[in-house]
N, C-alpha and C positions, 0 to 999 in steps of 0.2 A: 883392699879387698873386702874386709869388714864391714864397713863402710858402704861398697856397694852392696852388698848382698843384703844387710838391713833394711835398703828401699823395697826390697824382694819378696813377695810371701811364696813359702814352698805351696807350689799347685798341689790338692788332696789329688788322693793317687784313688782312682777310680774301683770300688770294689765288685767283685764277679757275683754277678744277682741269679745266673744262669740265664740269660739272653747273651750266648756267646757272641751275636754279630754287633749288639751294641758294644759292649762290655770290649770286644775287640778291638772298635774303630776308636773308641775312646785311649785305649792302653798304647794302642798304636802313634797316637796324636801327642800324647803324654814322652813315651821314650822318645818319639823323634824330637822335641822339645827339646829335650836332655842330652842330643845328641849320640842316643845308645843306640837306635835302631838300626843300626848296621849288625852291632853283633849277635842280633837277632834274625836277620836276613842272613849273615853271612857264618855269624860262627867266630871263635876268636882263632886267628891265624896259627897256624901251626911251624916250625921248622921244616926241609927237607931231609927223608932221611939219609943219612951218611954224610951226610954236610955239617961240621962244625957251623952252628950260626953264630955270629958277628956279635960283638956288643952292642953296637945298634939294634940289630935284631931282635934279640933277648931282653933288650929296656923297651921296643914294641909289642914283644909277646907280655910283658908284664905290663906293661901299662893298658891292654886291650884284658887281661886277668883280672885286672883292680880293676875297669870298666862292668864287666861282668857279675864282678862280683854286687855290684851296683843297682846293677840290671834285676838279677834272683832276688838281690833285698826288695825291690818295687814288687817282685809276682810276690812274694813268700806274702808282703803285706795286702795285696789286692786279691787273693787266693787262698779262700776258706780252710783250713786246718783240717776238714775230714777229704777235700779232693785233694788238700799236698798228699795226704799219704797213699791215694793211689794211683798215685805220678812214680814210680818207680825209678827212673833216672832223673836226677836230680842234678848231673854235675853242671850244667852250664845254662844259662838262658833258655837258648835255642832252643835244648833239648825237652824245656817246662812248655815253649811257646809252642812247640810242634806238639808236643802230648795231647795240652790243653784243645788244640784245633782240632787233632783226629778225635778227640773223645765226643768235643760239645759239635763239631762242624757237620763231620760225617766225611765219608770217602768221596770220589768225585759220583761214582753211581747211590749214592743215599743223597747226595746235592742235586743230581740231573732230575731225582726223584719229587724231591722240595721243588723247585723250578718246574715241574709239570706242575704240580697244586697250584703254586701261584699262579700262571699261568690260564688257569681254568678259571681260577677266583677273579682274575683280570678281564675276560672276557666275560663273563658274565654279572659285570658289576655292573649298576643300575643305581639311579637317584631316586630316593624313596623320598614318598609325597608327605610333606611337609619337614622335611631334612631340608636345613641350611645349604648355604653353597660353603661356610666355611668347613661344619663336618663332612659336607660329601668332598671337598678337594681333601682334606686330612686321610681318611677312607681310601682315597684312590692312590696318594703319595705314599701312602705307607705301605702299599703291595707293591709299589712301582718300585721303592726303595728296596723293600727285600726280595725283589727279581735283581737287582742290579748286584747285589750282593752276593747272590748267588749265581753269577757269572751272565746272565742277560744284558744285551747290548740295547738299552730301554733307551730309545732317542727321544727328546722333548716334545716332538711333533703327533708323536705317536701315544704321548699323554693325552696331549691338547686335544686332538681327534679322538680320542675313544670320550673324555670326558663331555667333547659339544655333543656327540651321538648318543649321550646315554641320560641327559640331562629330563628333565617331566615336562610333561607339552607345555608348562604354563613358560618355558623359557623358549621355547618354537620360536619366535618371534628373536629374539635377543641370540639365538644361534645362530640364526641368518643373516643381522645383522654383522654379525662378528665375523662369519664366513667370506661375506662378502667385501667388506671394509678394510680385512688385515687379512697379510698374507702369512700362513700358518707358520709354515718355513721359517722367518724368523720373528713370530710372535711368540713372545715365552710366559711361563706360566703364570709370573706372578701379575702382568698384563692383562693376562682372563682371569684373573682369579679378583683384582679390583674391579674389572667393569662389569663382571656377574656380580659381584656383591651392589655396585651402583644401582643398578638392573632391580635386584631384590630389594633391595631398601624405597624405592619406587612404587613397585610392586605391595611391599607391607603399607607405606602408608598411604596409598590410594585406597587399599582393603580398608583400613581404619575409616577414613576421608567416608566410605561409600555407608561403611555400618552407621554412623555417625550421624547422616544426612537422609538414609534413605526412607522413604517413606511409604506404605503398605496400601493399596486399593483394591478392594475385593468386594465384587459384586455380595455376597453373602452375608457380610456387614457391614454393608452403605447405608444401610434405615435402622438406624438405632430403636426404634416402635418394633420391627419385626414384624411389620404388618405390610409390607410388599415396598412401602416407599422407596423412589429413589436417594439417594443420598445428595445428587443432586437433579432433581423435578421439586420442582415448582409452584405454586397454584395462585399464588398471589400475595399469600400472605407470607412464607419463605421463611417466617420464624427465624432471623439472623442469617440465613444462607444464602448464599453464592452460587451466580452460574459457575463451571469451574472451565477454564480456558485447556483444553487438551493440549496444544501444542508446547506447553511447559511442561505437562507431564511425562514421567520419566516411569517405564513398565521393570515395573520388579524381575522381569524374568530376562528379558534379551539388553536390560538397562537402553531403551531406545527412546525418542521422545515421540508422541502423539497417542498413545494409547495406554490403559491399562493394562494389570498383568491379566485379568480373565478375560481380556481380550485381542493378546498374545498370540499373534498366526504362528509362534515355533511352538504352542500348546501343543499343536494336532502333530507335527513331525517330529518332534521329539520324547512323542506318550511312551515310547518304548525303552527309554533312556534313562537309569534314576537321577534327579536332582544329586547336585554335588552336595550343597549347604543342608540337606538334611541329616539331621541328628545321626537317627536309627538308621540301621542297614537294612538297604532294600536290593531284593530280589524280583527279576522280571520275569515273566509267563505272559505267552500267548492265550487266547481262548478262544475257540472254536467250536461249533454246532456241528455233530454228526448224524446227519437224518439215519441211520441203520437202527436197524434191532440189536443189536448185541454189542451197543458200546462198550459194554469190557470186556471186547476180545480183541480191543484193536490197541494199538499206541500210535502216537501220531509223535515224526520227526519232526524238533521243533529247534531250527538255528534261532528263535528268539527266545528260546526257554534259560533260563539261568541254569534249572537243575531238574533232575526229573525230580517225576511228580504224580501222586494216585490219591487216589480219595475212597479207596476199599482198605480197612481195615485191615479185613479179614486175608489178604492177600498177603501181609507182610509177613516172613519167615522168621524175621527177628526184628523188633519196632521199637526203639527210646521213646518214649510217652513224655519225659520229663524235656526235651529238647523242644524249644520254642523259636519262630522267626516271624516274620513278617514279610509276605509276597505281594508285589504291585503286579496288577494287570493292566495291559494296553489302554484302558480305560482311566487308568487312573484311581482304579475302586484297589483295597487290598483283602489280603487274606490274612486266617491266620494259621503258618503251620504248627500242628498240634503232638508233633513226632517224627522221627528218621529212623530208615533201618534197610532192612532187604529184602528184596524180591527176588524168586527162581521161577523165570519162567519157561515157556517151550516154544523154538522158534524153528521152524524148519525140520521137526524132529531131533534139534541139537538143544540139552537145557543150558541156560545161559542165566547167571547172578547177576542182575543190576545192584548194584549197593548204591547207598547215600541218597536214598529215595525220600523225598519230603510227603508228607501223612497230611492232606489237607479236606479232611470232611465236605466242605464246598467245593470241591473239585467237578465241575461232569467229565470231563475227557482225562485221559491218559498221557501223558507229555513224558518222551523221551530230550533229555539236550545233546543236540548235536557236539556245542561246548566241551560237555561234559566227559563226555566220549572221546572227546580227543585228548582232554586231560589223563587219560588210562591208557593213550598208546595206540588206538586203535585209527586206521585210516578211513573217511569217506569219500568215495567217491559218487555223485552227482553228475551222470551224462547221458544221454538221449532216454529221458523220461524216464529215468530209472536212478535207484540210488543203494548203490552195495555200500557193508561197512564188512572191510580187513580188521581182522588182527594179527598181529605180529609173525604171530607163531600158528597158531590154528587156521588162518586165510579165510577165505570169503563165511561170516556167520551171519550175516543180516544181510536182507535182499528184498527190498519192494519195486512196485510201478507207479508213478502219479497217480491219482485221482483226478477226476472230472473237475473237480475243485482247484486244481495246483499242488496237492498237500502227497507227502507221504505218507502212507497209513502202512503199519506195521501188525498185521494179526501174528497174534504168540496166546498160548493155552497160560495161565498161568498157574500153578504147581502148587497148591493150597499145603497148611502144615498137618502134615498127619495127626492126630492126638496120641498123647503116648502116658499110659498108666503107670505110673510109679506106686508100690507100695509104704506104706505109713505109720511107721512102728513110734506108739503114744510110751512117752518113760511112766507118765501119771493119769496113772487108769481112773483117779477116785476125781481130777478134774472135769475129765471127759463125763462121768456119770453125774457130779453135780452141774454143768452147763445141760446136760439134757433133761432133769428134771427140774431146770427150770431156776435154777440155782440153787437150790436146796443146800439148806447147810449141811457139814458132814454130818452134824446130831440124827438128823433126820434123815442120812440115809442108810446111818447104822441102826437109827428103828426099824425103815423099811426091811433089809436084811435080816436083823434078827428075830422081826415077826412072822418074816416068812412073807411080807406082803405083794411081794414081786417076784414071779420067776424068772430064774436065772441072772438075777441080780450077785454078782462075785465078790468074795471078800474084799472088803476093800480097806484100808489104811489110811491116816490122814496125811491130808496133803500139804507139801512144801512149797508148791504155788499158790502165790497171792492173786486174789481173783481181782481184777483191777473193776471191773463191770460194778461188781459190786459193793468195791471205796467207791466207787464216785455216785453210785445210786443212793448212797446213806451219807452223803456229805448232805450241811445244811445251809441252805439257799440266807443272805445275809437278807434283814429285815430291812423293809420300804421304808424312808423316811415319812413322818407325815407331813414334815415342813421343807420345802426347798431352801438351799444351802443359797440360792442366787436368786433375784427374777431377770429378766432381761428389761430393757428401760424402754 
């Protein structure tokens, strides 16, 4: 027996970290190992009463005793010293094991509760753009695992399905595939979860493949001179250059071969769309001409606007100045917005708060986002020439008709900020009198005072503010060299 149990190492007994569900299946896995998990499930047997029990009996109730006892030494040592002591009964297993669950697990109604969360988090899990497919399967196995935990009947199918529907369009392709090809029913996870990462590894090194090789033509710097030439015309003497053969060439934009990118026909269809591979974050805005007199009394609905958008100042109720973005218009040309804040304007006789308004000086028109507007709840509906926008709770507050144009035009008053006088109590009265004559030192404005030479000039006192204006008017400018430390060659 020595013997064998030396080939043996005692398995470390698993300690409570307070993640009761891990900390559980582990402790679980451990005793049944051990062979105890019965007297944990069941309890150690008892005699009937009025029944002498047997000698057999009483060497099975002692022996299932010493098991027990066995059992308490595993939690006493996996089971931190400030939660033994508020475990109150102590005498047997069972009774540690049942404490430990109702405290850390919760009841079945605090469980059913956990299990909507999850539940909600399961449904609305999403593969976020440039996430792995190994983090997004970990992400989605580990809510799926503690649904299962907490009593949800989580069938494999029903992974596999929320994961192909929730994946980034760049896997579109490789979903369909898989949809088509293998039958869900009995494809299992670890089967998608190798051929999306195939997929990906693909995918990265074609990206690499393409940054590597690709090659940039742009009418705008094809004449090195700058003087109109083409990059490739000609005239005879060619000065080392090449007709260039088109049909090798590969357009930076749709990656197609016979044309360049500025001469890309998805230029004109997709002007309203930002590029993916640039840097900065770009914002879209429509632009439009309103022949009327009182362009700012209108907003124009705009489902191509990213966000609203005004270019009056003086209209904002409350304006960040320091808040900076970059707007693309249909054109291609950008803007720069120079602030965010709010607008109250008057629609229909009802005032209504736009927030999150971008501040763009070059603005002419008014742009409400359709977008935008639905991000805050509110419904539009668009049907016979006409376009209501619901809110939730207050119903029908925006209401126009087409225009002659196609557009919605929205006239609303907008509700300027009243000016509002606050009074200005100075602690250092003798500051305020030397900034107004001009900085005068206090010397001299306790001559003026004492000679009487100003009236109603006030006792004054010296002052405990440092005038900054005037350190740095009396700092001394560092002397010109007469000889250069460098020349350039």
């Amino acid at each position: 027996m020595a013997a064998e149990s030396s080939n043996f190492v005692q398995t470390a007994i698993p300690k409570f970290d307070g993640h009761y569900d891990h900390w559980s299946m582990l402790m679980e896995n451990f005793l049944r190992s051990n062979e105890y998990w019965s007297l944990v499930e069941n309890g150690i047997p008892t005699a009937t009463e009025g029944i002498e029990p047997t000698e057999a009996q009483q060497k099975v109730i002692a022996d299932h005793k010493l098991k027990d006892l066995k059992v308490k030494n595993y939690l006493f040592q996996a089971i931190d010293r400030n939660i033994m002591e508020t475990i109150l009964n102590k005498e047997t297993g069972k009774h540690i094991w049942d404490s430990m669950k109702q405290k850390y697990q919760g009841s079945t109604r605090v469980k059913m509760a956990q299990l909507q969360a999850l539940r909600r988090e399961f449904e609305v899990l999403q593969m976020k753009e440039g996430e792995s497919v190994d983090e997004y399967f970990a992400r989605t196995l580990t809510i799926a695992n503690k649904m299962k935990i907490h009593g949800e009947s989580m069938k494999q199918v029903v992974i596999i399905e929320k994961i192909l529907r929730s994946m980034t369009s760049r896997f579109d392709y490789v979903v369909c595939s898989v949809e088509e090809s293998n039958d869900l029913d009995t494809l299992t996870i670890d089967e998608l979860q190798s051929s999306l990462l195939v997929h990906e590894q693909r995918m990265n090194g074609h990206g690499r493949d393409e940054q590597a090789l690709k090659v940039t033509y742009d009418d705008k710097f094809a004449g090195r001179g700058g003087r109109g030439r083409g990059a490739f015309r000609g005239r005879g003497r060619g000065r080392g250059r090449q007709a260039s053969n088109k049909a090798i060439v590969e357009c930076y934009k749709c990656h197609q071969l016979g044309h360049f990118q500025y001469e890309c026909p998805k230029w004109e269809k997709g002007a309203h769309y930002a590029e993916l591979d640039e840097k900065e974050e770009m914002l879209l805005m429509s632009y439009v001409e309103l022949n009327q007199s009182r362009k700012e009394d209108v907003w124009f609905l705009d489902s191509g606007c990213s966000n609203h958008m005004c270019g009056n100042k003086l209209w904002f109720s409350d304006l960040d100045e320091e808040f900076r973005q970059s707007v693309k218009l249909g054109n291609n040309s950008k803007m720069t917005v120079l602030g965010k804040g709010n607008i109250r304007m008057q629609v229909a006789g009802v005032t209504q708060v736009i927030i999150d308004v971008f501040y763009i000086p070059e603005l002419r028109n008014n742009l409400l986002s359709v977008g935008q507007l639905q991000e805050k709840g509110v419904a539009i509906l668009i049907q016979h020439e006409e376009c209501r926008v619901y809110h939730p709770e207050k119903g029908l507050i925006m209401q126009t008709s087409m225009s002659a144009n196609r557009m919605f035009i929205l006239p609303a008053r907008v509700m300027l900020k009243s000016p509002t006088c606050f009074q200005i109590t100075l602690e250092d009265n003798t500051h305020l009198w030397h900034c107004r004559y001009g900085h005068l030192s206090f010397k001299g404005l306790r001559t003026l005072q004492y000679k009487e030479m100003v009236r109603g000039l006030p006792q004054l006192k010296a002052s405990s503010k440092v005038c900054t204006d005037c350190m740095v008017g009396k700092q001394h400018r560092d002397a010109i060299p007469k000889r250069s430390l460098w020349r350039a060659s």
